[in-house]
Backbone as a chain_set.jsonl record, in Angstrom:
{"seq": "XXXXXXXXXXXXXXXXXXXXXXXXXXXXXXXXXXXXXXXXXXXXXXXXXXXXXXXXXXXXXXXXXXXXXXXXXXXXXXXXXXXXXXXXXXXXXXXXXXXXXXXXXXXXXXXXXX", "coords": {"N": [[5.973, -6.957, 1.314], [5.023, -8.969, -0.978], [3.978, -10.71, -2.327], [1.16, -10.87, -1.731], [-1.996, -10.834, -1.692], [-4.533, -7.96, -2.704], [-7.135, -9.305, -2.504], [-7.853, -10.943, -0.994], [-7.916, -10.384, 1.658], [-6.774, -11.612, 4.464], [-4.428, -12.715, 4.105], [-3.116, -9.859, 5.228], [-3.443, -9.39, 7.136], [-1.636, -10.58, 9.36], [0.963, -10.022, 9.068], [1.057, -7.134, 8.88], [0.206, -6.992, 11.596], [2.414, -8.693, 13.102], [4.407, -6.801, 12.612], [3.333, -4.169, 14.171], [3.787, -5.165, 16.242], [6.419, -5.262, 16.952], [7.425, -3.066, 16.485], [6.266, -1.648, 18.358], [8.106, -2.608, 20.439], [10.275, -1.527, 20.116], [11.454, -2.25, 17.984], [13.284, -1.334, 15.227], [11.28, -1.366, 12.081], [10.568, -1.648, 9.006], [8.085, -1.861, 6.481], [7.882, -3.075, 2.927], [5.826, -2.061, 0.35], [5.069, -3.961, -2.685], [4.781, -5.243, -6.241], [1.866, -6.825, -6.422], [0.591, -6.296, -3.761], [1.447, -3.566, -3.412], [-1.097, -1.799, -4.311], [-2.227, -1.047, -1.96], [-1.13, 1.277, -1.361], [-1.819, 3.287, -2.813], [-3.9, 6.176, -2.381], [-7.317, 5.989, -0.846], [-7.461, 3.009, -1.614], [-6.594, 0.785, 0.059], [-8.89, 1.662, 2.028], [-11.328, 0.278, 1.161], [-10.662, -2.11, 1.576], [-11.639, -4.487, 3.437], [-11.361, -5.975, 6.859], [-13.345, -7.258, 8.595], [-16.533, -7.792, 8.66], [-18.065, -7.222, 10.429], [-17.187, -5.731, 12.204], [-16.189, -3.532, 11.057], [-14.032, -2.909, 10.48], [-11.079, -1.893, 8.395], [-7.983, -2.835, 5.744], [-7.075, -0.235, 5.89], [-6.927, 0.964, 8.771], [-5.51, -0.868, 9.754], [-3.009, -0.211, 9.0], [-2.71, 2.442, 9.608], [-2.779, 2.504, 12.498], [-0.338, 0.736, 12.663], [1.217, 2.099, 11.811], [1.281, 4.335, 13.436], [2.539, 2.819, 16.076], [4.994, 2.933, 15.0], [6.234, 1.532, 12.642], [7.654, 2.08, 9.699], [6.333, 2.909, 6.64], [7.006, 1.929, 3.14], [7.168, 2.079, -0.48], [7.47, 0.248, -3.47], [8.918, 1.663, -6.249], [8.279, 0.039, -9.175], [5.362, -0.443, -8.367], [3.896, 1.94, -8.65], [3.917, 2.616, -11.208], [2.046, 0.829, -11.738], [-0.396, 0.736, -10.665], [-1.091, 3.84, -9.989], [0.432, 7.396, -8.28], [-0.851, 8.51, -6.305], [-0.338, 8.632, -3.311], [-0.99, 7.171, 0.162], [-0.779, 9.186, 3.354], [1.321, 7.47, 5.147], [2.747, 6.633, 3.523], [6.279, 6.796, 3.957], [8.873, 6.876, 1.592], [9.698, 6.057, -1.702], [10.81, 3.287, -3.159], [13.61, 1.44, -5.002], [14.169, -1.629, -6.156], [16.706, -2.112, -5.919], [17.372, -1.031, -3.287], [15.904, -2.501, -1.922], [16.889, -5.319, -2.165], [19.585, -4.495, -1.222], [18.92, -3.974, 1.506], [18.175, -6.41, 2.665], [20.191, -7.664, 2.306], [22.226, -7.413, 4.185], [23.751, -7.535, 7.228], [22.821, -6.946, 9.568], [20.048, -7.252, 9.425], [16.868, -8.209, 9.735], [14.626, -10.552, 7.539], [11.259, -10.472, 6.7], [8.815, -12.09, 4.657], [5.831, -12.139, 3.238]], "CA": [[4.812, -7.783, 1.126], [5.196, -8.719, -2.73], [3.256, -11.613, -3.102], [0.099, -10.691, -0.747], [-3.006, -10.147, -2.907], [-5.814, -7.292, -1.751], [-8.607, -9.89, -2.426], [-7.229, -11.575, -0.215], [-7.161, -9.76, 2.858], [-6.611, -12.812, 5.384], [-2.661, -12.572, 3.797], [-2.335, -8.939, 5.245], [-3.176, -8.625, 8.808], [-0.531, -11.053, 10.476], [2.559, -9.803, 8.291], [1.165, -5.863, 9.558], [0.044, -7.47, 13.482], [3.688, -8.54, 13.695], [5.132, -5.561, 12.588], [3.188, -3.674, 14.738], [4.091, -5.461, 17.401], [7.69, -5.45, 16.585], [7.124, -1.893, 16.483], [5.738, -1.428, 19.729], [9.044, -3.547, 21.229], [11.029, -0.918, 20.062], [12.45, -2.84, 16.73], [12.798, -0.915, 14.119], [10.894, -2.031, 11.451], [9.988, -1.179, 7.618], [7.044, -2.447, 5.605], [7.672, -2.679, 1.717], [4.586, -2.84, -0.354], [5.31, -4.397, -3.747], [3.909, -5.951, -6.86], [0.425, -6.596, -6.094], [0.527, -5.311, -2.086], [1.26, -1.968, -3.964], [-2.094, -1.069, -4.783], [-2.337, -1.059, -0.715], [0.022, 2.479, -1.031], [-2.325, 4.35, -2.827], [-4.744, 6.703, -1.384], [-8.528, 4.955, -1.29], [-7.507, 1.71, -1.794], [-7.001, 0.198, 1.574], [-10.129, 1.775, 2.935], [-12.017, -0.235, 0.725], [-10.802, -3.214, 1.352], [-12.882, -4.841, 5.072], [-11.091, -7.389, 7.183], [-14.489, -7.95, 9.841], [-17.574, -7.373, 8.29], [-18.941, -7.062, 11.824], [-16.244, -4.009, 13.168], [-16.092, -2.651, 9.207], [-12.039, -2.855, 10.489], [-9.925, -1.912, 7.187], [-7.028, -2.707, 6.158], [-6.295, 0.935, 6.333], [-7.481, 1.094, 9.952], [-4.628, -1.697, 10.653], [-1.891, 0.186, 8.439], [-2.73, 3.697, 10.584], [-2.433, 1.701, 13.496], [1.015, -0.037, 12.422], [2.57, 3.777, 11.555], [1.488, 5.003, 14.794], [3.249, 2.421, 17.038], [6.424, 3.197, 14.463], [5.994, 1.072, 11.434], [7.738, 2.64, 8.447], [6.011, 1.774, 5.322], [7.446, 2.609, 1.696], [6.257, 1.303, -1.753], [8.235, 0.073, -4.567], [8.342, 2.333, -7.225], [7.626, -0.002, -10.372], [3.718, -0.473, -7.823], [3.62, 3.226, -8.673], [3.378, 2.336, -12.238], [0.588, -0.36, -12.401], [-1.505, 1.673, -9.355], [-1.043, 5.186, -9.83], [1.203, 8.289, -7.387], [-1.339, 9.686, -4.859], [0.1, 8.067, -2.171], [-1.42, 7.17, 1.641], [0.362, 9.596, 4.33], [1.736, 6.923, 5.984], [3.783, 6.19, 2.939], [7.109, 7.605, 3.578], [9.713, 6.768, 1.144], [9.244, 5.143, -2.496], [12.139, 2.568, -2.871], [13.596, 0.726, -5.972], [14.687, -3.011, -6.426], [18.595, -2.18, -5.332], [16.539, -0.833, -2.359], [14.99, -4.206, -0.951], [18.157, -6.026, -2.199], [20.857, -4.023, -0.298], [18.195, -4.079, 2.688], [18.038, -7.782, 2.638], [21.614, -8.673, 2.374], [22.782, -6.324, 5.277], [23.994, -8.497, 8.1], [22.105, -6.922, 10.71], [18.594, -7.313, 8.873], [16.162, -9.94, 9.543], [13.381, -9.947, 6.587], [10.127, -11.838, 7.014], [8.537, -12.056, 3.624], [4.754, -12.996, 2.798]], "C": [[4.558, -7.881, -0.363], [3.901, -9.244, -2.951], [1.734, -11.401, -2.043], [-0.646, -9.79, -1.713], [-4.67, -9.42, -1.998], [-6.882, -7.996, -1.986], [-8.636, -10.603, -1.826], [-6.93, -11.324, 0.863], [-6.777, -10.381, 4.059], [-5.26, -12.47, 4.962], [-2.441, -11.382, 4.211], [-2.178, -8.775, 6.78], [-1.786, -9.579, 9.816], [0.667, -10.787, 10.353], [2.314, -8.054, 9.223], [0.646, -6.386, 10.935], [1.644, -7.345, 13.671], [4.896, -7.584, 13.202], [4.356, -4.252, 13.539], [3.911, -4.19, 16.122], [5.437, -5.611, 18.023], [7.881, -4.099, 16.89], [7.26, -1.23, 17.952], [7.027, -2.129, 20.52], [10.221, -2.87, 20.928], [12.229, -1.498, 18.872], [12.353, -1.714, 15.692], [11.967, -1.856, 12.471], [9.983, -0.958, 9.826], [9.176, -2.124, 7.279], [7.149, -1.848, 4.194], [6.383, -3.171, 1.031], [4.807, -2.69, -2.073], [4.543, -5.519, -4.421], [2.428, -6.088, -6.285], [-0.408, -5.694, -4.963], [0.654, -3.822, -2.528], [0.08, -1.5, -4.106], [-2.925, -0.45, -3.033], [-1.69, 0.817, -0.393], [-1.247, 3.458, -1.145], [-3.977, 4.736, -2.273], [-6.121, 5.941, -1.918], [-8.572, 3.535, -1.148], [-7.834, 0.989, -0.392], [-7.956, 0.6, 2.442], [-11.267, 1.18, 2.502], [-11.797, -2.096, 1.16], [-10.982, -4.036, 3.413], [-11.725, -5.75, 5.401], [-12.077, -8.178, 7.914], [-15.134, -6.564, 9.147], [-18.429, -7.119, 9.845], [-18.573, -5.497, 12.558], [-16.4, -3.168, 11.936], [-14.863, -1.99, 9.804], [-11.683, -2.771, 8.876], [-8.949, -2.268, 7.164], [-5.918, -1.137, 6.154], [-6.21, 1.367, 7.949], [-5.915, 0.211, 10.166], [-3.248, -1.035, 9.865], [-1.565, 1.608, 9.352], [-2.073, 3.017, 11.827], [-0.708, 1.398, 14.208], [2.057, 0.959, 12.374], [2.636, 4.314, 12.86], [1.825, 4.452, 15.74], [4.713, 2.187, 15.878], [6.921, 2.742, 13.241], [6.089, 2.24, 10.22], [7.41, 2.031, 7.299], [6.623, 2.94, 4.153], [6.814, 1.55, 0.579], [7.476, 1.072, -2.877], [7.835, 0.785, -5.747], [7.666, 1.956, -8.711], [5.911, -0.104, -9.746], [3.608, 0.781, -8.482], [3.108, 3.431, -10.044], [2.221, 1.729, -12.611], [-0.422, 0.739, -11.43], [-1.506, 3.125, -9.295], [0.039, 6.024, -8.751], [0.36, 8.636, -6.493], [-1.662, 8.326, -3.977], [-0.751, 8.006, -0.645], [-0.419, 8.114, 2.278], [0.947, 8.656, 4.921], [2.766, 6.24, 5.113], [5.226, 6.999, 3.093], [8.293, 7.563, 2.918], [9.195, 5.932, -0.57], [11.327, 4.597, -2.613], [12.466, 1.689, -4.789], [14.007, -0.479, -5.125], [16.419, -2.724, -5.424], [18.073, -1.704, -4.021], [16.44, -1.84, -1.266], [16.207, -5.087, -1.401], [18.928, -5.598, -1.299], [20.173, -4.063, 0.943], [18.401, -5.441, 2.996], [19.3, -8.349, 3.125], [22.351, -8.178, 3.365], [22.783, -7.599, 6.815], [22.724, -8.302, 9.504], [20.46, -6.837, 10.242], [17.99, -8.762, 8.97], [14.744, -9.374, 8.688], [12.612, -11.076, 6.597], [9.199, -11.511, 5.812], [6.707, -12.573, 3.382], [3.907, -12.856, 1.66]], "O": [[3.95, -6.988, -0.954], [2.953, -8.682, -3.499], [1.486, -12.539, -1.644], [-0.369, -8.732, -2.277], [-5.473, -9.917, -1.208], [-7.896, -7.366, -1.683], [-9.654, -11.286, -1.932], [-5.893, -11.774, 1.35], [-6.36, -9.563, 4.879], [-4.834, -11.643, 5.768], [-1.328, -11.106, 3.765], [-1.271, -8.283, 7.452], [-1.191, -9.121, 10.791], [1.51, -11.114, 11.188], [3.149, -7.708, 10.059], [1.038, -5.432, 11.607], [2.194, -6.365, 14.176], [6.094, -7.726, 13.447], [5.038, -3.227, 13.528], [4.52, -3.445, 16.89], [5.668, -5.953, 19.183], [8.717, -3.968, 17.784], [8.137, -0.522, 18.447], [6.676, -2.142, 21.7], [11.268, -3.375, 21.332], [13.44, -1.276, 18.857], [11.248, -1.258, 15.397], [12.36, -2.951, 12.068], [9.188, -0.02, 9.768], [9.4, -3.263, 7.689], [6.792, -0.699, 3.933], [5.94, -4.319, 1.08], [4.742, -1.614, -2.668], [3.905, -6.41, -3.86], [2.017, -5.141, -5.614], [-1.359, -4.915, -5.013], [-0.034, -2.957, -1.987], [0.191, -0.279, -3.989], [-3.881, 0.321, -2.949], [-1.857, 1.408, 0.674], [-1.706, 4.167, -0.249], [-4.887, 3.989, -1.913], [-6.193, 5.403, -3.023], [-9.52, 2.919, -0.66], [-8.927, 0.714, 0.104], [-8.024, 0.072, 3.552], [-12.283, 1.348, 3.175], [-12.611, -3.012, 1.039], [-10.196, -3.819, 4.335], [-11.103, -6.289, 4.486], [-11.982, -9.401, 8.016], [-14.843, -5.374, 9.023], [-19.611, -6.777, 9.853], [-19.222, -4.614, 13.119], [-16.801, -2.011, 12.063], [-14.638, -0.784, 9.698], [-12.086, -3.693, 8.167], [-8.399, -2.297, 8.264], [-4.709, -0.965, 6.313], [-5.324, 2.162, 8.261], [-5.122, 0.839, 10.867], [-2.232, -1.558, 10.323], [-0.428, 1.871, 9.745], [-0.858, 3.065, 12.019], [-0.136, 1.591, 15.281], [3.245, 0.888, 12.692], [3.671, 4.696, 13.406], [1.652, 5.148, 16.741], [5.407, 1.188, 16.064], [7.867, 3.311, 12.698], [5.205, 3.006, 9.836], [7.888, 0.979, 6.877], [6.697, 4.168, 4.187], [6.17, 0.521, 0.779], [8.369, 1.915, -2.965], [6.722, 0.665, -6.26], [6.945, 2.697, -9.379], [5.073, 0.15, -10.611], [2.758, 0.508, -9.33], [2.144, 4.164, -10.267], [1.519, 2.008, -13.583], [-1.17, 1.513, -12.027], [-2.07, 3.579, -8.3], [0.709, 5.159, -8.185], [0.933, 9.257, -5.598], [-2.556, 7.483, -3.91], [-1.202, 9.116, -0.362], [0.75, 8.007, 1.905], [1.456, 9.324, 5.822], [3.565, 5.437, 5.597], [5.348, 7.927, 2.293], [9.125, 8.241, 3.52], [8.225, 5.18, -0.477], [12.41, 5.12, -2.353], [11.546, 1.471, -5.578], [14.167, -0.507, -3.904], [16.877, -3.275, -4.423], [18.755, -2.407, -3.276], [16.822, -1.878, -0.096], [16.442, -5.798, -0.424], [19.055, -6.378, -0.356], [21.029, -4.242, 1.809], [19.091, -5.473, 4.014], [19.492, -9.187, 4.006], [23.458, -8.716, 3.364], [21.841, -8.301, 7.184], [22.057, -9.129, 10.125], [19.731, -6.198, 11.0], [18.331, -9.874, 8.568], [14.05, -8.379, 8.901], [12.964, -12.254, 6.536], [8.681, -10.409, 5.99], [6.629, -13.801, 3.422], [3.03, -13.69, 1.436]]}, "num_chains": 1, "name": "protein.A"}
């Protein structure tokens, strides 16, 4: 999720819905959070940021969610630079660039980008 900006939280829930749900169907499935979506990794952040002012749903509430029907999330390590290291538990891997490239180009990979 590179280009998906946290002020913006309308751009996060249908990219993590259908990875949950992908999830739940027994796909495997990773979630990278890069460039801006990085600031989503570290700890605090995503509990601040609301999707329903009515439920006071987070989008940490929908990232918990997304890990516990199997959703592996990792972070790109230059995010780690602009946003800080103290990581969400639900982060488990930090990844470089040759990372999300060699992931990408792998025959049996389908990558849905937003």
């Amino acid at each position: 999720m590179a280009n998906s900006d946290p002020n913006h939280p309308e751009g996060f829930y249908a990219p993590l819905f259908q990875a949950t749900v992908a999830a739940a169907m027994a796909h495997e499935v990773e979630v990278i959070f890069t460039g801006l979506s990085g600031i989503l990794a570290i700890a605090g952040k995503a509990e601040t940021v609301e999707l329903n002012i009515d439920t006071h749903r987070t989008m940490y509430d929908v990232i918990r969610e997304a890990h516990q029907a199997g959703v592996v999330f990792k972070v790109c390590t230059p995010s780690l630079k602009m946003w800080g290291e103290n990581l969400i538990e639900e982060i488990e891997e930090t990844v470089g660039a040759a990372y999300v490239i060699g992931e990408a180009m792998e025959d049996d990979t389908v990558t849905f980008t937003y």
